[in-house]
PyMOL Python script that loads the backbone (N, CA, C, O; Angstrom):
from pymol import cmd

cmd.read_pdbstr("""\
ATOM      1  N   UNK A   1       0.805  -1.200   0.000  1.00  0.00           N
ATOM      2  CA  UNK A   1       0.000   0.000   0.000  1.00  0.00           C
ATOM      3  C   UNK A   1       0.847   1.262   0.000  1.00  0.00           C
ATOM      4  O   UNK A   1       0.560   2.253  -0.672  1.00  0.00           O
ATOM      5  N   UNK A   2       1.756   1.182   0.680  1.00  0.00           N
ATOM      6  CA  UNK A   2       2.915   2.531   1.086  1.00  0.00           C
ATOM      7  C   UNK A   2       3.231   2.830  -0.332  1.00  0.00           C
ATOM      8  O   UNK A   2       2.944   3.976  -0.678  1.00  0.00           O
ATOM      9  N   UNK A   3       3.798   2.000  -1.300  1.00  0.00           N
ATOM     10  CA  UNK A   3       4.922   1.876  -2.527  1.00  0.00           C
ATOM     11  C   UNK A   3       3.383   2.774  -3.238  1.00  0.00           C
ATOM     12  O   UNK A   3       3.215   3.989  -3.334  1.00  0.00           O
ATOM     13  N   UNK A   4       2.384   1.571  -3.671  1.00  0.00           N
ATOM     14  CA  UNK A   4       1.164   2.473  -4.292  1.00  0.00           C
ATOM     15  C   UNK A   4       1.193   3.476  -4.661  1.00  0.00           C
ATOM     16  O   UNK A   4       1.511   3.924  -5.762  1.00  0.00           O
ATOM     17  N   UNK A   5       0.561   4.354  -2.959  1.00  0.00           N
ATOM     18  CA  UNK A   5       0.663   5.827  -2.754  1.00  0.00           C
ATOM     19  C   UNK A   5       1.247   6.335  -3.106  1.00  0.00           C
ATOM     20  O   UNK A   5       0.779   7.162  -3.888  1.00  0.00           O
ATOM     21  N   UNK A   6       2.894   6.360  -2.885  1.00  0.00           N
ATOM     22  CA  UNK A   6       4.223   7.319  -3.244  1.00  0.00           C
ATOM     23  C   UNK A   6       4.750   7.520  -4.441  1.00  0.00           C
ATOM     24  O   UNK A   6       5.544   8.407  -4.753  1.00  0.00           O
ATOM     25  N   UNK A   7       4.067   6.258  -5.455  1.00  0.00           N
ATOM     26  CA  UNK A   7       3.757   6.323  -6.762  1.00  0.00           C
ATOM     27  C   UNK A   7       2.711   7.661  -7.300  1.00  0.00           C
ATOM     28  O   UNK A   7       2.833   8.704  -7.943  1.00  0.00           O
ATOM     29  N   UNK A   8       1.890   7.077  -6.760  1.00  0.00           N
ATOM     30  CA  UNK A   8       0.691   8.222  -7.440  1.00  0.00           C
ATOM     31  C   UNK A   8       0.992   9.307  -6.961  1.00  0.00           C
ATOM     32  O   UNK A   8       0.194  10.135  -7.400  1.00  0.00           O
ATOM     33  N   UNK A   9       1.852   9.853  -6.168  1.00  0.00           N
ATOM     34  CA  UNK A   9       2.251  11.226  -5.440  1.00  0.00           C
ATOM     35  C   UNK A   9       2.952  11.758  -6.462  1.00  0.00           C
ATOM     36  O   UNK A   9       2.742  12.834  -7.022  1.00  0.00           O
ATOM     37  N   UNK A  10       4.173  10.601  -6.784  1.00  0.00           N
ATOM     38  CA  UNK A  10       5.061  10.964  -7.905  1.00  0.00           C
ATOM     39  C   UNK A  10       4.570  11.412  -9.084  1.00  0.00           C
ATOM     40  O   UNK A  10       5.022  12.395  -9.672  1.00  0.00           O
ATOM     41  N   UNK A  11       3.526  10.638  -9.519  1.00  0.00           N
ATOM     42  CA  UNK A  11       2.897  10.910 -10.788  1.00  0.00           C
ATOM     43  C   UNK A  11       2.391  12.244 -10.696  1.00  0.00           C
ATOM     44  O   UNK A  11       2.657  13.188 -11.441  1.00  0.00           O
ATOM     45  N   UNK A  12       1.753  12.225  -9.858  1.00  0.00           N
ATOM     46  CA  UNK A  12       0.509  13.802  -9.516  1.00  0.00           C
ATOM     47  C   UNK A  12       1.743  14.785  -9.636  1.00  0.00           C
ATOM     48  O   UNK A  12       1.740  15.586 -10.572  1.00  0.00           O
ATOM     49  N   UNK A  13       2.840  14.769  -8.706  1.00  0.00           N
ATOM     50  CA  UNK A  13       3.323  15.904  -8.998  1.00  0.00           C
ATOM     51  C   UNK A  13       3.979  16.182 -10.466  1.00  0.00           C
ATOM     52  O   UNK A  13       3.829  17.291 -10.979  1.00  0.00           O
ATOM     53  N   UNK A  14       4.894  14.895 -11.299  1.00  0.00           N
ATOM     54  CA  UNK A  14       4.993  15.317 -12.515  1.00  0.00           C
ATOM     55  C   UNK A  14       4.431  15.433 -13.300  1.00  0.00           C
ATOM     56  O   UNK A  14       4.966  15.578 -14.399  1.00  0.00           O
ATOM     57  N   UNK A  15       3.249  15.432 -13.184  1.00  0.00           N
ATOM     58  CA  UNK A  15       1.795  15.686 -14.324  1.00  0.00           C
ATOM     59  C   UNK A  15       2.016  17.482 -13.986  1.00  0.00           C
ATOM     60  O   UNK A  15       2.192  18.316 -14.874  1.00  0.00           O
ATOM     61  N   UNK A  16       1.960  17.754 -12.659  1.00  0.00           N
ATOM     62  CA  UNK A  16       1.915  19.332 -12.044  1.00  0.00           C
ATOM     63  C   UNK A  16       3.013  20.069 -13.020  1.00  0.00           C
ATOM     64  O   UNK A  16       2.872  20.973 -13.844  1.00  0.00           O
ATOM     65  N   UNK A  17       3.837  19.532 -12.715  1.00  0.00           N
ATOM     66  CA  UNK A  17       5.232  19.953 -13.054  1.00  0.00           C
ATOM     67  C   UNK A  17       4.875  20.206 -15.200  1.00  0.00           C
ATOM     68  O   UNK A  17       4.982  21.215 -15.897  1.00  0.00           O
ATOM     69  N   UNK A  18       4.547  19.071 -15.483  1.00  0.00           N
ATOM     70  CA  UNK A  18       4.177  19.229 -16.836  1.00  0.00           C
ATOM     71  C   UNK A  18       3.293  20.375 -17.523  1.00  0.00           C
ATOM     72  O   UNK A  18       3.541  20.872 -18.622  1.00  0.00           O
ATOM     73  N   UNK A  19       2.341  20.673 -16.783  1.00  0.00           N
ATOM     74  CA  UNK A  19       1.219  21.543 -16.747  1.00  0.00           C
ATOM     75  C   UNK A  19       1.574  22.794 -15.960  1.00  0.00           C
ATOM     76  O   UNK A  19       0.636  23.368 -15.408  1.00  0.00           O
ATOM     77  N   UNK A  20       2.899  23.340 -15.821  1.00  0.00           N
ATOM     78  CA  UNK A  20       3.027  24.368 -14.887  1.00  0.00           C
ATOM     79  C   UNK A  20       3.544  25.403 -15.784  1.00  0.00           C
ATOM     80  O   UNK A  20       3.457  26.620 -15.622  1.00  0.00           O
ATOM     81  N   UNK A  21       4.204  24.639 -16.944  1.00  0.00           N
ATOM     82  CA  UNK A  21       5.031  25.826 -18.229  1.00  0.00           C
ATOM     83  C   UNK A  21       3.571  26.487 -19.018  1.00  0.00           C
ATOM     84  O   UNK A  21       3.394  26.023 -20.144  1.00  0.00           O
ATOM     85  N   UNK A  22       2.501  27.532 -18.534  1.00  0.00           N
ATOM     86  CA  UNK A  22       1.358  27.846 -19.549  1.00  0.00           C
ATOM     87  C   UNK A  22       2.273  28.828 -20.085  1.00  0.00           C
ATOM     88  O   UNK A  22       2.003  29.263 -21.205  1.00  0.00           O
ATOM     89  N   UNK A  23       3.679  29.415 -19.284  1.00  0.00           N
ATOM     90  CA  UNK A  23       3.971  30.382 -20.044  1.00  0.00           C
ATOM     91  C   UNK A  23       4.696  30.113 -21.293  1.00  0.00           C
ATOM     92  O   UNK A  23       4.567  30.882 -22.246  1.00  0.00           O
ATOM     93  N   UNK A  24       5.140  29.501 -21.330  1.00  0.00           N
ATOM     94  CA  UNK A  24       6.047  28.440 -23.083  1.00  0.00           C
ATOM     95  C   UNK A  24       4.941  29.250 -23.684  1.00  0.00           C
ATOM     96  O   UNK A  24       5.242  30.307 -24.239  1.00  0.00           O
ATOM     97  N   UNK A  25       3.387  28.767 -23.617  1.00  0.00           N
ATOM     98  CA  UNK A  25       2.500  28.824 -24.637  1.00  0.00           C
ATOM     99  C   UNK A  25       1.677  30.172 -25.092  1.00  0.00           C
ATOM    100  O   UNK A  25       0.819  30.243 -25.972  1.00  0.00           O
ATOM    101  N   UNK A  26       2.195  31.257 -24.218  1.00  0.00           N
ATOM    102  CA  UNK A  26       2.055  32.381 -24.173  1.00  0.00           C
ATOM    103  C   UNK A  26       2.589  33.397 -25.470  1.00  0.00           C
ATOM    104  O   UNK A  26       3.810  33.378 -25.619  1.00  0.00           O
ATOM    105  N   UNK A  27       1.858  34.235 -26.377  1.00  0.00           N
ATOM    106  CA  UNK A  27       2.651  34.909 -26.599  1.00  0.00           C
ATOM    107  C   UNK A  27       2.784  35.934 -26.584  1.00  0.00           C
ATOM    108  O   UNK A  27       1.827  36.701 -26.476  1.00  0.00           O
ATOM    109  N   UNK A  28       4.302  36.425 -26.712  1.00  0.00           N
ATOM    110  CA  UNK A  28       5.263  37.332 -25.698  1.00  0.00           C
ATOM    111  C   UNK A  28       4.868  38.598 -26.301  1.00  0.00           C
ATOM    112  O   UNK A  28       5.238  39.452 -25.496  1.00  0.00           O
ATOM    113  N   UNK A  29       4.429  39.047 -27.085  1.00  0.00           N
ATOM    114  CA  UNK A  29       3.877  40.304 -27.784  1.00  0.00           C
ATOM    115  C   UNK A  29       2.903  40.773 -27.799  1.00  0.00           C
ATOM    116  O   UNK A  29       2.898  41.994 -27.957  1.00  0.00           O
ATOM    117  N   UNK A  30       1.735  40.141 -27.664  1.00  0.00           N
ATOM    118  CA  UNK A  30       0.643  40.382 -27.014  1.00  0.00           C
ATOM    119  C   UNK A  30      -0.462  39.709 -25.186  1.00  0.00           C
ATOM    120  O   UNK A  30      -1.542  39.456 -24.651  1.00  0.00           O
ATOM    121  N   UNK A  31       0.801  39.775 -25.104  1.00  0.00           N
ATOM    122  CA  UNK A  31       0.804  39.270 -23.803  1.00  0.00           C
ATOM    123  C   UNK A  31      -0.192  40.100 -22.751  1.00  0.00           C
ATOM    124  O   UNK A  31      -0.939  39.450 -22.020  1.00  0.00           O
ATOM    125  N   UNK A  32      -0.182  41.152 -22.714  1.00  0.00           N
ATOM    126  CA  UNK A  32      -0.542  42.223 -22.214  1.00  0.00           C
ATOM    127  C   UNK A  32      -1.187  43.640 -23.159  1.00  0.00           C
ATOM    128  O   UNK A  32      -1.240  44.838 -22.883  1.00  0.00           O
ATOM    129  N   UNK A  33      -1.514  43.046 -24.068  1.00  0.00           N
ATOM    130  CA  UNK A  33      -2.212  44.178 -24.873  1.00  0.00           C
ATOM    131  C   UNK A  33      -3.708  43.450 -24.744  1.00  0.00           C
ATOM    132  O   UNK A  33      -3.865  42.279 -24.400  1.00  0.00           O
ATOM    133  N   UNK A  34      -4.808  44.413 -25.102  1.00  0.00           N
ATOM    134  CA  UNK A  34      -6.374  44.185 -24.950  1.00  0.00           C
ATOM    135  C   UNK A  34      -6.673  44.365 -26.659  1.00  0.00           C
ATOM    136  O   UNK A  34      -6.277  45.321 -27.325  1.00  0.00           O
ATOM    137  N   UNK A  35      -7.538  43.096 -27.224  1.00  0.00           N
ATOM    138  CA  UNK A  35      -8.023  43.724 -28.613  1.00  0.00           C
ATOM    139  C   UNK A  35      -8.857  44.617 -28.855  1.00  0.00           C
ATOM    140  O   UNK A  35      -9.890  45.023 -28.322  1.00  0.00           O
ATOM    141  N   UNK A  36      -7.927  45.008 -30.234  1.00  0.00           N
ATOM    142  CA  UNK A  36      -8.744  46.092 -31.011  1.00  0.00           C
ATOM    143  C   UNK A  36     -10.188  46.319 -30.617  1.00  0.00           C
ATOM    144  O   UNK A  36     -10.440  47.389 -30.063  1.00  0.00           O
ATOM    145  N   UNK A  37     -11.219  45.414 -30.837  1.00  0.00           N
ATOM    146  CA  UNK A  37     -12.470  45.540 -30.035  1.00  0.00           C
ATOM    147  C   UNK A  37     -12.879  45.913 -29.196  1.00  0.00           C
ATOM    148  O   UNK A  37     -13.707  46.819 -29.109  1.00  0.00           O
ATOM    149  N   UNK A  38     -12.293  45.174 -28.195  1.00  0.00           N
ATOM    150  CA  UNK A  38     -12.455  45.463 -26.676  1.00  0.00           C
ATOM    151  C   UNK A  38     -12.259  46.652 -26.473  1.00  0.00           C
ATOM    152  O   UNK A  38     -13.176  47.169 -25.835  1.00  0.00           O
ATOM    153  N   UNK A  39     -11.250  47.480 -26.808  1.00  0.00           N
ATOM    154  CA  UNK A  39     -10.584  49.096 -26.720  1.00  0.00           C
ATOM    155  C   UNK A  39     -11.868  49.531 -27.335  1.00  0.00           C
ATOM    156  O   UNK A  39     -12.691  50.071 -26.597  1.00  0.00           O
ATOM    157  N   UNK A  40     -12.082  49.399 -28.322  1.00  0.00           N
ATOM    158  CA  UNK A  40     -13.525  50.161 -29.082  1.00  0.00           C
ATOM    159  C   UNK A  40     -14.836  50.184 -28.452  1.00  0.00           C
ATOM    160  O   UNK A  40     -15.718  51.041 -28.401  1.00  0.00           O
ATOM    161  N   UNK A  41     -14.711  48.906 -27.948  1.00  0.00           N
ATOM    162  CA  UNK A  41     -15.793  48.941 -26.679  1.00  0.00           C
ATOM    163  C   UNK A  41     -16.155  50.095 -25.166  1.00  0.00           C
ATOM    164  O   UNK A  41     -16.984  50.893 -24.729  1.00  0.00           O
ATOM    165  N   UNK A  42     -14.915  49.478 -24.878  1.00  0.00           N
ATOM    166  CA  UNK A  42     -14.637  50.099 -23.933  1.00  0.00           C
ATOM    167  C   UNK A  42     -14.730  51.530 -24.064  1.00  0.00           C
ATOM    168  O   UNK A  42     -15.423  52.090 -23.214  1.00  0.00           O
ATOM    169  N   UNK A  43     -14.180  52.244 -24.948  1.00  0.00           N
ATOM    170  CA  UNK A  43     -14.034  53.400 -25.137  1.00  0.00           C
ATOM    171  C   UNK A  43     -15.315  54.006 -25.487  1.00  0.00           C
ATOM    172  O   UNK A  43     -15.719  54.922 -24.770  1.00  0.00           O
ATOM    173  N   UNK A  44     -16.078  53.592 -26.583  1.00  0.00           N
ATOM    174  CA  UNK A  44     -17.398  53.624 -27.086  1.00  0.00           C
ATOM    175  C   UNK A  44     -18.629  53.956 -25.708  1.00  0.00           C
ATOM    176  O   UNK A  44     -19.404  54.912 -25.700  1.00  0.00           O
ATOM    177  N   UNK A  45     -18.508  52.733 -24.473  1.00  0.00           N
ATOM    178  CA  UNK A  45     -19.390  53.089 -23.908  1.00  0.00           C
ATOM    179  C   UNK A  45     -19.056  54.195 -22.961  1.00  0.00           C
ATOM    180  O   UNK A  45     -20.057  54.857 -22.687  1.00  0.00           O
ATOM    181  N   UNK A  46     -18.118  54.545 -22.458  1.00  0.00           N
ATOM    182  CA  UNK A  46     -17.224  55.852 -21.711  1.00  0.00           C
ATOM    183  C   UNK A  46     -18.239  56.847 -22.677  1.00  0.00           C
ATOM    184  O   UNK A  46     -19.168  57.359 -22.051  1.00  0.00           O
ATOM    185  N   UNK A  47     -18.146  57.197 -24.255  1.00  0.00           N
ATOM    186  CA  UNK A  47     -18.411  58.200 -24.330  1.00  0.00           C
ATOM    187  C   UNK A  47     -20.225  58.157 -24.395  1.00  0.00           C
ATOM    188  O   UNK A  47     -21.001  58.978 -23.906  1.00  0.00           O
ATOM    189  N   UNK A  48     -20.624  56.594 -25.365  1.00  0.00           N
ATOM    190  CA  UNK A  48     -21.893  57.134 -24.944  1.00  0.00           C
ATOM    191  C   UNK A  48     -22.806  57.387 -23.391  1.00  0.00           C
ATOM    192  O   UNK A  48     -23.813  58.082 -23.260  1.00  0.00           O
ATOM    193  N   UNK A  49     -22.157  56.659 -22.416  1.00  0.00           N
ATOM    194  CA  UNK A  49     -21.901  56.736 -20.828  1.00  0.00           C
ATOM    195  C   UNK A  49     -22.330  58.650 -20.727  1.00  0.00           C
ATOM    196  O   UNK A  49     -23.394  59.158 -20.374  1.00  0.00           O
ATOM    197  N   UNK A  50     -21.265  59.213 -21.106  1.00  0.00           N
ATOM    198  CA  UNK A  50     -21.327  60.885 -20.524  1.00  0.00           C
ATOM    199  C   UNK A  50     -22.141  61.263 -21.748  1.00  0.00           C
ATOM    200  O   UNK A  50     -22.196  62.481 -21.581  1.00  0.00           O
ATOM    201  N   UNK A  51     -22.732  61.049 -22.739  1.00  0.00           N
ATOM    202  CA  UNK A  51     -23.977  61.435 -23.536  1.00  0.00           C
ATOM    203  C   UNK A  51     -25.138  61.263 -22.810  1.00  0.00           C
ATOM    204  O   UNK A  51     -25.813  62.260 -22.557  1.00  0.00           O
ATOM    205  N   UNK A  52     -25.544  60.001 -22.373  1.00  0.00           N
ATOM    206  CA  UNK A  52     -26.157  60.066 -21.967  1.00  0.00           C
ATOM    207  C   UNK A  52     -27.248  60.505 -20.721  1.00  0.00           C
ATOM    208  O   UNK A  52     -28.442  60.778 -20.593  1.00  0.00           O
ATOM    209  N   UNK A  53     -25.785  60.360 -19.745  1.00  0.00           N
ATOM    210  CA  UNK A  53     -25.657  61.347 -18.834  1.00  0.00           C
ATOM    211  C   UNK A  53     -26.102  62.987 -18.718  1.00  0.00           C
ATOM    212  O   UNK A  53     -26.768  63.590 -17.876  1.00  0.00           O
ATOM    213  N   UNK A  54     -25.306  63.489 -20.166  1.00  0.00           N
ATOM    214  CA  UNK A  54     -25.707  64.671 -20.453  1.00  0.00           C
ATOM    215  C   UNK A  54     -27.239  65.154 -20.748  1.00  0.00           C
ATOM    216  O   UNK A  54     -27.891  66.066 -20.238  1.00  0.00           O
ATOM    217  N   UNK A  55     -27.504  64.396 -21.556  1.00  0.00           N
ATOM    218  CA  UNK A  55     -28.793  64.441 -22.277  1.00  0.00           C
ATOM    219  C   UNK A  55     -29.992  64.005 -21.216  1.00  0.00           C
ATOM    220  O   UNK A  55     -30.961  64.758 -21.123  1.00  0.00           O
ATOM    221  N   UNK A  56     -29.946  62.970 -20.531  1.00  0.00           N
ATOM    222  CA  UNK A  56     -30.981  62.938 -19.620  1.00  0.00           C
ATOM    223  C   UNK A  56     -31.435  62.801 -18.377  1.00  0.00           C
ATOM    224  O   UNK A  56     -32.404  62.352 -17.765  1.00  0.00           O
ATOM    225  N   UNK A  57     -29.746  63.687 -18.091  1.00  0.00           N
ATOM    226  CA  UNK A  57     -29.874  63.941 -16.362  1.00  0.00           C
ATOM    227  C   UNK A  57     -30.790  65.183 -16.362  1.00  0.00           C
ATOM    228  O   UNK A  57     -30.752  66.113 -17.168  1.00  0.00           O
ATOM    229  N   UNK A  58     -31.634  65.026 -15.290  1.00  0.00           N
ATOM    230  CA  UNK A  58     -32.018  65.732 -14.828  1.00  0.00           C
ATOM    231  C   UNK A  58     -31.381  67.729 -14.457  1.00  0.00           C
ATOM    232  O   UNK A  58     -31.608  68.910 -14.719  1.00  0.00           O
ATOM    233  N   UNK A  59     -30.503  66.792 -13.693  1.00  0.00           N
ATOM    234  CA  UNK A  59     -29.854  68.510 -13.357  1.00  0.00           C
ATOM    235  C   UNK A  59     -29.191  69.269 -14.658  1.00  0.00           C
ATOM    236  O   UNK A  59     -28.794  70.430 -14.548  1.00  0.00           O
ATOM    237  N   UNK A  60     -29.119  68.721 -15.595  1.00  0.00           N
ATOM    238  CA  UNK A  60     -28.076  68.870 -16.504  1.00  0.00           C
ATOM    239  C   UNK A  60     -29.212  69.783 -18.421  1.00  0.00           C
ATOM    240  O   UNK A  60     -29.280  70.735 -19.199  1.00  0.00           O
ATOM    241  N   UNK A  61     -29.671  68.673 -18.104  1.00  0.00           N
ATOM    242  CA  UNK A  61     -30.522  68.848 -19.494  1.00  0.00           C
ATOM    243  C   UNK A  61     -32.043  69.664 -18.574  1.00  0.00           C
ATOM    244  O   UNK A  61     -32.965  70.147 -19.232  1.00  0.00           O
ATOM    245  N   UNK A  62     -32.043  69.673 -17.546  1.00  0.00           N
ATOM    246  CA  UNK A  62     -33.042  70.796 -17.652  1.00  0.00           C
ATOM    247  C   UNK A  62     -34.868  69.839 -17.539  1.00  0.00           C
ATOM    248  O   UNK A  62     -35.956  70.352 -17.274  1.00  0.00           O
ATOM    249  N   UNK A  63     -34.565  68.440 -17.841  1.00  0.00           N
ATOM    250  CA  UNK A  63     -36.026  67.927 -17.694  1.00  0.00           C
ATOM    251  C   UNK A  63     -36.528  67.695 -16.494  1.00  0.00           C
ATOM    252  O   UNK A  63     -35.810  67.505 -15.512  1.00  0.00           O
ATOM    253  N   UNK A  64     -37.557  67.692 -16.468  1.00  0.00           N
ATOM    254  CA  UNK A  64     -38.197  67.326 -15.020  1.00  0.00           C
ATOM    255  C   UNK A  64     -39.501  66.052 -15.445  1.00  0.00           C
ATOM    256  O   UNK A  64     -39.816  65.825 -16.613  1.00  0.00           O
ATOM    257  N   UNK A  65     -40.013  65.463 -14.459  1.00  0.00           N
ATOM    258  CA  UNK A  65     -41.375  64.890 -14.816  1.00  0.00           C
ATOM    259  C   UNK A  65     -42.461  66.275 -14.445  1.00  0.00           C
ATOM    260  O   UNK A  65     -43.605  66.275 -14.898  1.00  0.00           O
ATOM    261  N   UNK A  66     -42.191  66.876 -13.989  1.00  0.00           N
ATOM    262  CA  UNK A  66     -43.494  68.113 -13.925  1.00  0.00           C
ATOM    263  C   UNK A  66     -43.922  68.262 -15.172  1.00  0.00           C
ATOM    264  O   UNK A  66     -45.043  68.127 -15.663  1.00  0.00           O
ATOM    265  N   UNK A  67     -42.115  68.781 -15.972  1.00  0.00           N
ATOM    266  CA  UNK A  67     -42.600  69.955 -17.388  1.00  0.00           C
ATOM    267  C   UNK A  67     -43.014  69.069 -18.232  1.00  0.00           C
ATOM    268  O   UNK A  67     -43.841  69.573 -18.992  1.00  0.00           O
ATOM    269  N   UNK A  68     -42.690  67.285 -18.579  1.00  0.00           N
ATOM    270  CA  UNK A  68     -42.910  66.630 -19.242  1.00  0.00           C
ATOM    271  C   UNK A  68     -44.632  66.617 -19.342  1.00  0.00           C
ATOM    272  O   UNK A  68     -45.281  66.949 -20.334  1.00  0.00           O
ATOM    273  N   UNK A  69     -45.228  66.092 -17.906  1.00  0.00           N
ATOM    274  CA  UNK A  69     -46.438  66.254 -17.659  1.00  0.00           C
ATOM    275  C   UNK A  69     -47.243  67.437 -18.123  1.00  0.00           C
ATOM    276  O   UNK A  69     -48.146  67.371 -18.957  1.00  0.00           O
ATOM    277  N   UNK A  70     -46.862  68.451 -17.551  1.00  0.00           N
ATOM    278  CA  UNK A  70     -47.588  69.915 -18.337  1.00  0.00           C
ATOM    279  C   UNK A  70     -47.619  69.695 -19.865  1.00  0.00           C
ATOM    280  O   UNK A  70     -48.631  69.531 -20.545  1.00  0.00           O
ATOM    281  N   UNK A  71     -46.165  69.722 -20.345  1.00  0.00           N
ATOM    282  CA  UNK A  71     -46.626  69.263 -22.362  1.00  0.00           C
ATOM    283  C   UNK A  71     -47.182  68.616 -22.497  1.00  0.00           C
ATOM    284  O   UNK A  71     -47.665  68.704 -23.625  1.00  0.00           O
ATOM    285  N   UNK A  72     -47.574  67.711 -21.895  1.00  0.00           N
ATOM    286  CA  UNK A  72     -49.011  66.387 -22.369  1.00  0.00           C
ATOM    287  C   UNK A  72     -50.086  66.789 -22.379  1.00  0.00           C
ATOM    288  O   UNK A  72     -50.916  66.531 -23.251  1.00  0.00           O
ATOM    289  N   UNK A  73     -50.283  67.589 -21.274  1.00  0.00           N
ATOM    290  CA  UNK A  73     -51.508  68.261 -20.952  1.00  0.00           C
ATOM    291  C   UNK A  73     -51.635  69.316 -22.179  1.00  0.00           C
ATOM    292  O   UNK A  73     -52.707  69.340 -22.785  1.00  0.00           O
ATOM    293  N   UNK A  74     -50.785  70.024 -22.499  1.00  0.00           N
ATOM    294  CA  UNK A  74     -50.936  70.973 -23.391  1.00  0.00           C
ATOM    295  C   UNK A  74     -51.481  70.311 -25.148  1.00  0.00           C
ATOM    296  O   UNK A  74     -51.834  70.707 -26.259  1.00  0.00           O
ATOM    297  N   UNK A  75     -51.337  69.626 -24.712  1.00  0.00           N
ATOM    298  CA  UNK A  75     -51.112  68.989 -26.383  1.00  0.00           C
ATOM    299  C   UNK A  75     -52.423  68.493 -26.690  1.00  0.00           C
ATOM    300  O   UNK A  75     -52.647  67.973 -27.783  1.00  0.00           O
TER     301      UNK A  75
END
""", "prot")
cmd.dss("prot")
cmd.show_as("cartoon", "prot")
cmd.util.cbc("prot")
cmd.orient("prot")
């Protein structure tokens, strides 16, 4: 039983050991850059983010539900 065990210990760890290089499979040039997309994304919702913001905040653009209500009525 002892021999068994100290086998499969052995194994487990050089399986570990095998599976520990992900960096070999890495590559070194875009390692740390984000794609083209993602940047477009990202960036894209930042600005429509403060458009929208602009346009239908309250404090900002000036709407209220009062004045909305009154133009309905008016109409």
């Amino acid at each position: 039983m002892y021999a068994m065990s100290s086998r499969k210990e052995n194994k487990e760890e050089t399986m570990a050991e095998e599976f520990d290089n992900i960096h070999d499979f890495e590559a070194k040039d875009t390692a740390r850059k984000l794609p083209l997309g993602w940047l477009i994304l990202f960036w894209g919702l930042i600005l429509w983010g403060i458009y929208y913001f602009a346009m239908y905040s309250p404090s900002i653009s000036g709407w209220s539900q009062e004045k909305a209500y009154e133009e309905s009525i008016k109409k």
